[in-house]
N, C-alpha and C positions, 0 to 999 in steps of 0.2 A: 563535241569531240572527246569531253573528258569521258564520257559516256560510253562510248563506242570504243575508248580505248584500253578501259581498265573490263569494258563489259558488267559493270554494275547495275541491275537492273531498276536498284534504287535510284539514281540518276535518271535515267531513262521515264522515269514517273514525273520524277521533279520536274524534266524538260517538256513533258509532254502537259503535263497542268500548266507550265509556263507558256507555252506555244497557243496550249486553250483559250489561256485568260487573256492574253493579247487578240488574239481572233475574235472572241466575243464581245470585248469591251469595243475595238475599233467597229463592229460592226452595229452595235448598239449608239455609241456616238455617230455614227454616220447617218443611222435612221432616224436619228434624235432630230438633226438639221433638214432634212428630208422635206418635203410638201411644206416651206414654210414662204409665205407670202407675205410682203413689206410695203404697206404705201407709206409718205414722206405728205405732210399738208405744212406747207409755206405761206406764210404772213404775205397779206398783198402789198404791206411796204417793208423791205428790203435794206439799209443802208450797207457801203460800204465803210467797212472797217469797224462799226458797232457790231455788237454780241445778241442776237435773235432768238427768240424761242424757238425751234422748231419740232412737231408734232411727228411721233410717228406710231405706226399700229402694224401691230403684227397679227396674221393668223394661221390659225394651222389648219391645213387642208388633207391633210392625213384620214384616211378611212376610221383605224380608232386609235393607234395610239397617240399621245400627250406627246408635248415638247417639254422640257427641263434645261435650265441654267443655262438661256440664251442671253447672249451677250449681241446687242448691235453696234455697231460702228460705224459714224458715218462723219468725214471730214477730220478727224483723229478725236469726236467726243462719241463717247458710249454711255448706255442706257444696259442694264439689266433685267430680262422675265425672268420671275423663277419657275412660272408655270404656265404653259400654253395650251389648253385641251381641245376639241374641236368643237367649232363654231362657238366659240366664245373667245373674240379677239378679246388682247391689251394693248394699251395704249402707252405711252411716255413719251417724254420729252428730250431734246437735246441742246446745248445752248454752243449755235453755231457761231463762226465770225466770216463775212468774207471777204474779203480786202481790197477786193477790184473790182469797179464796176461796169457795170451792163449786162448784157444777157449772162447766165447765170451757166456754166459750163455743164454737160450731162453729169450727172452724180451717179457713184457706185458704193453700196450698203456693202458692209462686210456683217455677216453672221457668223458666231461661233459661240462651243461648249465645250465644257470639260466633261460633261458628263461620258460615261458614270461615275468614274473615279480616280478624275482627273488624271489618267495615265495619258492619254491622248485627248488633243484639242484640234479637234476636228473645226472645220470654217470654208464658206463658203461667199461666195459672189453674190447681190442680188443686185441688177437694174434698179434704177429710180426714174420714174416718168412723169414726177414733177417739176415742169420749170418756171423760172419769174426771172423779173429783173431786177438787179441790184442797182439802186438808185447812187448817187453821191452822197457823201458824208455831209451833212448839213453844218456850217459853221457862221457861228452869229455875228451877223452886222448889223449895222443901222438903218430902221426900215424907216423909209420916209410915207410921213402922216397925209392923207388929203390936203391937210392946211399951206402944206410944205417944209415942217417942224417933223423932226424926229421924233419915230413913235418908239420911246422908253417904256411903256407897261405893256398891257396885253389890249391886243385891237378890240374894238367894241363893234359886235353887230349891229348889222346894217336892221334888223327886223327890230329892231328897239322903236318904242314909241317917239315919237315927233312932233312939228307943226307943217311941214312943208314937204310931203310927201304923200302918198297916196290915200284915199280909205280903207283903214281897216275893220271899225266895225262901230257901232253905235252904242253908247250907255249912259248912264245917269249921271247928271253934276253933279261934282263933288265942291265945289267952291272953289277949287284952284284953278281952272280951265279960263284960259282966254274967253274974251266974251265971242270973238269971231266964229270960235268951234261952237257955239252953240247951234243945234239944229233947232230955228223955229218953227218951222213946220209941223215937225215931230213934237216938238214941245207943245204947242197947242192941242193936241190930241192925248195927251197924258197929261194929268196933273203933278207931273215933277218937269223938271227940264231934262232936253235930249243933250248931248252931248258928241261930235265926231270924234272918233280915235284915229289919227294919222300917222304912217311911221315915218322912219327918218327917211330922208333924201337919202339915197345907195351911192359908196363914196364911189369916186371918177375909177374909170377903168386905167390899170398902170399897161403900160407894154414895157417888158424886161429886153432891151439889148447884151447878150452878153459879151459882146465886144466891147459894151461900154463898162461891164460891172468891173470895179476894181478886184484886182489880186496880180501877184506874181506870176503866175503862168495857168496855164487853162483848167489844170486840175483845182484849183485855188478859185475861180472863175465859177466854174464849177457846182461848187461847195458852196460858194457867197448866194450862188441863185437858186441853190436847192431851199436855200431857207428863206429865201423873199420869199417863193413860192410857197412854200410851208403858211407862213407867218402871213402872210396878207391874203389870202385863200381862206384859210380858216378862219380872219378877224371877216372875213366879208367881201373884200374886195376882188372887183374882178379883175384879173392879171390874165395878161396875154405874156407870147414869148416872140422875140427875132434870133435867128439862128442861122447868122452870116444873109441869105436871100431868101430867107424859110421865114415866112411871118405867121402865128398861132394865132387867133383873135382871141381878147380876153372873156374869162367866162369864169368863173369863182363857184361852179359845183366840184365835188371830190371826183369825181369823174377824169373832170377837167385839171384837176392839181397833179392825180397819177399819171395822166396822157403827158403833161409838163415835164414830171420827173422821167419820165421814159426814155421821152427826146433826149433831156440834159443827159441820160445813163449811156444810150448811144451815140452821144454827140463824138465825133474823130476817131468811131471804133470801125470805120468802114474803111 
């Protein structure tokens, strides 16, 4: 206006380089974020309320030009590329939290840049089309031992060597072996002695009622059973679950402890 008004044609330069360099930088950031593609790769266990690594990889699908000074965001944590060129994705991390559990809500990535220079910060939407479940927060109680005593350290596998379990393989006496486990048979045909290797008896299989697990209210329930499962799973044992008329048979593979925590993620979300 001041331009038009006094008719100075100096003005009219200024405004018109100004009006340029707006034009071209917006259109420059805008093709910066352009053909950029986001996948998200989530841990297969999940807890609520703990803090996750999670993976993510960008790349650019751009004919030729490069990305510069992207910024991701996803759940209010960001990650930083300063260079994206094509077919050569990057990779980084985020460290997410999320605080409620069970299935895991659709997630939406925000992208954005300052470039060129940082007049305009340009950003954009991307989809995410990875889902998982958020398990319960695990919180420690008192796992009880096969013996019926509380198990205070860390559970001992079941695949440990034994006397009253099955065969596992045959070797040489060393002098400490029962004289029972000696194999005669085998022993007469070599001039050392044979010896069987047995492992333990596999501790009894638990079933977890969680009506019966102690806590204050079901979220508390919850969380007591996520970590029986945890902790008596991984020392070996096999754990089933009941879940009101839902009975799980026990079975102590990782398979089996994820399919556990699932259930506990969905249990009263229906």
């Amino acid at each position: 206006m001041s331009a038009v008004n006094t008719g100075n044609n100096l003005l009219f330069l200024i405004v018109a380089a100004m009006l340029a360099f707006m034009a071209t930088t917006g259109v420059l950031g805008w093709l910066n974020i352009r053909g950029l593609a986001l996948s998200v790769h989530l841990p297969d266990e999940v807890y609520a309320g703990g803090e996750t690594f999670v993976s993510v990889t960008l790349a650019n699908a751009k004919k030729f030009l490069p990305s510069f000074l992207i910024r991701v965001t996803l759940s209010g944590s960001s990650t930083t590329f300063l260079l994206i060129e094509k077919d050569r994705p990057q990779s980084g991390s985020l460290l997410l939290c999320f605080p409620v559990r069970g299935p895991l809500q659709p997630l939406t990535a925000s992208v954005s840049s300052p470039f060129p220079v940082n007049f305009f910060v340009r950003a954009a939407a991307l989809p995410v089309a990875e889902r998982c479940t958020v398990f319960p927060a695990p919180r420690a109680l008192t796992v009880p031992a096969p013996g019926g005593k509380p198990d205070a350290g860390e559970a001992a596998s079941v695949a440990v060597a034994g006397y009253d379990g099955e065969l596992a393989k045959i070797s040489d006496y060393r002098g400490g072996e029962p004289l029972k486990l000696i194999h005669w048979r085998l022993s007469a045909k070599h001039e050392v002695l044979k010896v069987k290797e047995l492992t333990a008896t596999a501790a009894e299989p638990l079933l977890l009622d969680l009506d019966l697990v102690p806590g204050r209210d079901l979220e508390q329930r919850l969380s007591f059973c996520s970590f029986l499962v945890n902790r008596l799973i991984k020392g070996g044992r096999p754990v089933g679950l009941k879940l009101g008329a839902r009975v799980i048979s026990p079975a102590n593979t990782r398979a089996h402890r994820l399919r556990l925590l699932t259930e506990l993620a969905g249990y009263g979300k229906d």
